[in-house]
C-alpha positions, 0 to 999 in steps of 0.5 A: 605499459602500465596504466597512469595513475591519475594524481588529484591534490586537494590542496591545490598546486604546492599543497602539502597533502598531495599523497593522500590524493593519489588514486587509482583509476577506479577512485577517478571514475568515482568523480565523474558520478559525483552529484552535480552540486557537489563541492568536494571530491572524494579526495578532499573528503578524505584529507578532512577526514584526517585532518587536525585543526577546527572547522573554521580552519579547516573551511577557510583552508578547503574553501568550504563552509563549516558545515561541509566540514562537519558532514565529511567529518562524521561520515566514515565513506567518501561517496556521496549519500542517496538523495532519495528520502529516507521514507517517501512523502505520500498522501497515504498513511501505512493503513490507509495504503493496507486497505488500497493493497488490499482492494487491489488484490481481492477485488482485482480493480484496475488502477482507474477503478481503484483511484475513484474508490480511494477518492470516494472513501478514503483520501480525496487527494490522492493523485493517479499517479501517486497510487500507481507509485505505491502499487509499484512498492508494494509489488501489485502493480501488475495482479497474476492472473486469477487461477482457472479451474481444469476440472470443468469447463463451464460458461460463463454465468453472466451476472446481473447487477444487484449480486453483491459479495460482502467482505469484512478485513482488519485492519492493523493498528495505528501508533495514533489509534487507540482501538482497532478498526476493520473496513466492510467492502460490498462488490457487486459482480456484474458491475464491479461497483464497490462501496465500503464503509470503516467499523470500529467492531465487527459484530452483526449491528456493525454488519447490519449497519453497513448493509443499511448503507450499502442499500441506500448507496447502490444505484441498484436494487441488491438481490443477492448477497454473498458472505462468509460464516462469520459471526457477524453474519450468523450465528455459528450454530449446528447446522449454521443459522442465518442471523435475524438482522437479514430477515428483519432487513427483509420484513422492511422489503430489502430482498437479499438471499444470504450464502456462505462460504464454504460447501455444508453452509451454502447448501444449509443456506441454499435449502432455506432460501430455495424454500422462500424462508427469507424471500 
């Protein structure tokens, strides 16, 4: 026996439009997942798409108001559009989420820890849950795990608190900034405190400035301090040099020994500091 069709009249019993609500069974399933507020059905919405006459008439003749009428008039589908906001409302704007995208990678914290940094330094009212939502978007809400080295199989070297690695990132221009902006972070190894401070360059007097910062706010006392070879650091030269504001800090009694990334300048920098140049 072949299926019955299910016959819808928007017009009501003795309507002149009962044709155009003839459906089949899958347009019938289609009511059942319409939106609990709904007033149409996909039906109606279709004869008011084709029908003649004004909004008031066609209102007073569905039983809608004007503005269901112009809604369904403009649309070319009969489904019930996502009532999910086009762009969600967050606490966050687009480069303060870049820089919580990128603590999160780069420095591995757990959401926990990454929400007391957000609350510190970038947006106080940030919700816990607000911050896993936005980590969920972006795709890091769950970090692969940190890739291990086959070659050798070494212990584990336990850090103590004052072995900090400094970082510089740009971050992208805003459609409201009118220069770029770049955010200093400090880590500290065995204690996972982070500190980072926001900069208009990245020059060695914005380093130095930061690390001035850095001193005064860690709870401990910075031994070492792990950077790469950018400019704002050294100064580029052959064999690479360590810029003079790190000694100058030194002279002050800020003891740091400076490496940089990267195997000729961390053994330039190995040999100087081993040789009690910038103790």
């Amino acid at each position: 026996m072949a299926p019955r069709r299910a016959v819808c009249d928007p017009c009501g019993p003795g309507g002149s439009e009962g044709p155009a609500g003839r459906f089949e069974p899958a347009e019938a399933a289609m009511l059942i997942r319409l939106h609990k507020n709904a007033m149409t059905t996909p039906a109606t919405r279709l004869v008011i798409q084709q029908a003649q006459g004004t909004e008031a008439e066609l209102a007073q003749r569905f039983g809608g108001g004007k503005f269901t009428i112009r809604k369904w008039r403009k649309r070319t589908t009969v489904e019930d559009g996502s009532h999910t906001p086009h762009r969600p409302q967050t606490t966050l704007n687009a480069g303060q989420e870049e820089i919580v995208v990128y603590l999160r990678t780069h420095l591995r914290l757990s959401l926990d820890d990454l929400l007391a940094v957000v609350r510190e330094f970038i947006e106080p009212g940030v919700s816990r849950s607000a911050l896993d939502r936005l980590l969920g978007r972006r795709g890091v809400n769950r970090l692969p795990a940190p890739e291990v080295e086959k070659t050798q199989v070494r212990s584990f070297r336990a850090y103590e608190p004052g072995y900090v690695h400094m970082d510089v990132k740009y971050l992208p221009q805003m459609e409201d900034e009118t220069e770029r902006r770049y955010v200093f972070v400090a880590i500290d190894r065995a204690t996972r405190w982070v500190f980072i401070a926001f900069k208009s360059k990245k020059t060695a007097a914005a380093a130095r400035s930061f690390l001035n910062a850095l001193n005064k706010a860690a709870p401990f006392k910075i031994k070492t301090l792990l950077t790469d070879n950018g400019r704002e650091f050294t100064d580029r030269a052959e064999p690479p040099r360590i810029s003079r504001w790190p000694n100058s800090l030194c002279r002050r009694g800020f003891r740091v020994h400076i490496q940089a990334v990267g195997k000729p300048t961390l053994a330039t920098f190995r040999s100087w500091v081993d040789s009690g140049r910038y103790l």
